[in-house]
N, C-alpha and C positions, 0 to 999 in steps of 0.2 A: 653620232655625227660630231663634227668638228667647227669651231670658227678659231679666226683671229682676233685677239684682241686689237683695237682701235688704237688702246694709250700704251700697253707693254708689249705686244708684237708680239705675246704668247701665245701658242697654240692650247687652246681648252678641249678635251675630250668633257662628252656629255653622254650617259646614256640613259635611256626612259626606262622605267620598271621590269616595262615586257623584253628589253633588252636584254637588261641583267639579269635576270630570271635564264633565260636562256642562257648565258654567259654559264652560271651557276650550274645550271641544270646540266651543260656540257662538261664540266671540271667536273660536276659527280661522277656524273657515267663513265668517263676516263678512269678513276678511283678505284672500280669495283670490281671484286674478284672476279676469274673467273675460273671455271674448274678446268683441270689439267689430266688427262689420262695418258698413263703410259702404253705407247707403241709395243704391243706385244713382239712385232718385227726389227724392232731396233731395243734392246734393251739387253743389260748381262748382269746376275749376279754371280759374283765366283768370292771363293776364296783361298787364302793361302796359309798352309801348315804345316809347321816341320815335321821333318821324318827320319827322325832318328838321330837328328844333327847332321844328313849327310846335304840335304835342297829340300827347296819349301813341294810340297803338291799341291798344284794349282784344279782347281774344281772348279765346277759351276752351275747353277740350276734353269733348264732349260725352258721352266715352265713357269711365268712371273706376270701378274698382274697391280696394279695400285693405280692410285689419282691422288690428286693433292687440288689445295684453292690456293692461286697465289695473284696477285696485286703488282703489274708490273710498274705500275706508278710510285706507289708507297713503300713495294717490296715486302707487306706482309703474305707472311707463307702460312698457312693452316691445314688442317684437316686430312694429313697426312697416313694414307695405309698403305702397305705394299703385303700381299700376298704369294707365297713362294712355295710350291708344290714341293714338296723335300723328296718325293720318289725321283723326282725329273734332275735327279746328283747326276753329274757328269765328271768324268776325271781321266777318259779315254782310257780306261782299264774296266773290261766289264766285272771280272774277278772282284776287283775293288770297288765298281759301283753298287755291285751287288751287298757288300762287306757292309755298305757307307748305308743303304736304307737300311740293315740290319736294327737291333736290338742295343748292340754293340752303341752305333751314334745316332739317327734319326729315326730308328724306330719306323720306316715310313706307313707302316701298316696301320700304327694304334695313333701316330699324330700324322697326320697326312698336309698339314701346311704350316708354314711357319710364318710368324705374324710381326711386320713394324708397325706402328701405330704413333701420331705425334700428334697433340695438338697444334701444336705451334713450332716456328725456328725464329732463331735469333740472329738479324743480321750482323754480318763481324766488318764486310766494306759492300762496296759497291755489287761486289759479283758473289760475293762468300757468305756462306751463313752455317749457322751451327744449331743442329738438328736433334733435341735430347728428345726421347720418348721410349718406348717400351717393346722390347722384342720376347716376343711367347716363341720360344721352341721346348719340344718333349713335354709340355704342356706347363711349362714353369716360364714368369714373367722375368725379366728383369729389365735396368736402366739397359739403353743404349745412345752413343753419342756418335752422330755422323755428321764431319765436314764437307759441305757439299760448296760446289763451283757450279754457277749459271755463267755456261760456256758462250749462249746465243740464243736470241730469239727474233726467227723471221718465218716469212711466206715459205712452204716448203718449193726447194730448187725440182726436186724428182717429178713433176707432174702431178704430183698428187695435192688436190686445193686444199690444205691445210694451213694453220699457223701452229708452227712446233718452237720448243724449248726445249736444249738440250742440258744435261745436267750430267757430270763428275760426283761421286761420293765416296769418302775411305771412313771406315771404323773400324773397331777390333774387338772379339771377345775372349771372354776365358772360358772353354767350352765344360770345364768342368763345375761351375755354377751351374750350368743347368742339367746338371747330375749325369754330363757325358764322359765318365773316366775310364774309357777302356783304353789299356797299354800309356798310362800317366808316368805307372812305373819304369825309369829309367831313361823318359823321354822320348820311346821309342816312335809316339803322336805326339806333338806338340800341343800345350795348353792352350795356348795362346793363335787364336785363328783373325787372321787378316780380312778385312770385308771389303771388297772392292765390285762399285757399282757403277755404269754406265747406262744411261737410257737418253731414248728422248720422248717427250710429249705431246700428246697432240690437243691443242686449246677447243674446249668443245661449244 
């Protein structure tokens, strides 16, 4: 409630305990994470590697699930995994999809998923954050670092009663760290593989 003062003509806000309590209790609940799952129907992981020095081969795995907890008030992000079926390689070349689960690079037989994992990211501004944590492919860990973009988040437009969040991410590996060196020699594969991700989220 409100009054005026009599001698300075100030307006005084007042509030009772059980007011502010409430006040409180709603600024909490705004606070707190909630979890985020990725759209199996909206989502792409690909990536891009040279070939010989002549253009990159664009790929992609058509089979992708994770979740994350993220805070759209605070903007902390946690608890991040994404898991990525490495048989489900795509590259519109069956010859070569076939080549790609091989022995040769994902093995997809003996390691059948490949694993991001983050505790945490670190926001860089408002929309951008930077994503260190740990990718297991062919069964060997290492760091990884993904720049990601929160593109939007609203009521989904499609019919479907959701609240989604869409997200942008690029990283890059050395595929030979995790003891993939088939055709290094000469450059015929490129070492160095591009990771480019799109998805969106559904708040659950």
């Amino acid at each position: 409630m409100s009054y005026r003062s009599k001698t300075s003509g100030t307006v005084v806000l007042r509030c009772g305990s059980a007011g502010l309590a409430l006040m409180l209790c709603a600024a909490s609940a705004q606070a707190e994470p909630a979890e985020y799952r990725i759209d199996p129907e909206h989502v792409a992981v690909a990536f891009l590697v040279g070939h010989a020095g002549y253009a990159k081969v664009l790929g992609q795995f058509l089979e992708v699930e994770g979740s994350y907890m993220f805070d759209e008030e605070t903007g902390v992000l946690s608890d991040i995994e994404v898991v990525v079926d490495t048989a489900s390689v795509f590259s519109n070349h069956d010859d070569r999809d076939d080549h790609l689960r091989s022995g040769d690079f994902l093995n997809s037989r003996r390691n059948p998923e490949m694993t991001f994992t983050a505790e945490t990211g670190a926001r860089t501004s408002q929309r951008t954050f930077e994503v260190t944590g740990q990718l297991e492919l062919l069964g060997v860990m290492r760091p990884l670092t993904l720049q990601a973009t929160w593109n939007k988040s609203e009521d989904y437009p499609f019919g479907r009663s959701a609240y989604v969040m869409g997200v942008s991410a690029r990283g890059m590996i050395m595929r030979s760290e995790f003891g993939m060196d088939y055709a290094l020699d000469g450059d015929l594969v490129g070492d160095e593989v591009e990771i480019v991700i799109e998805f969106e989220a559904r708040r659950q």
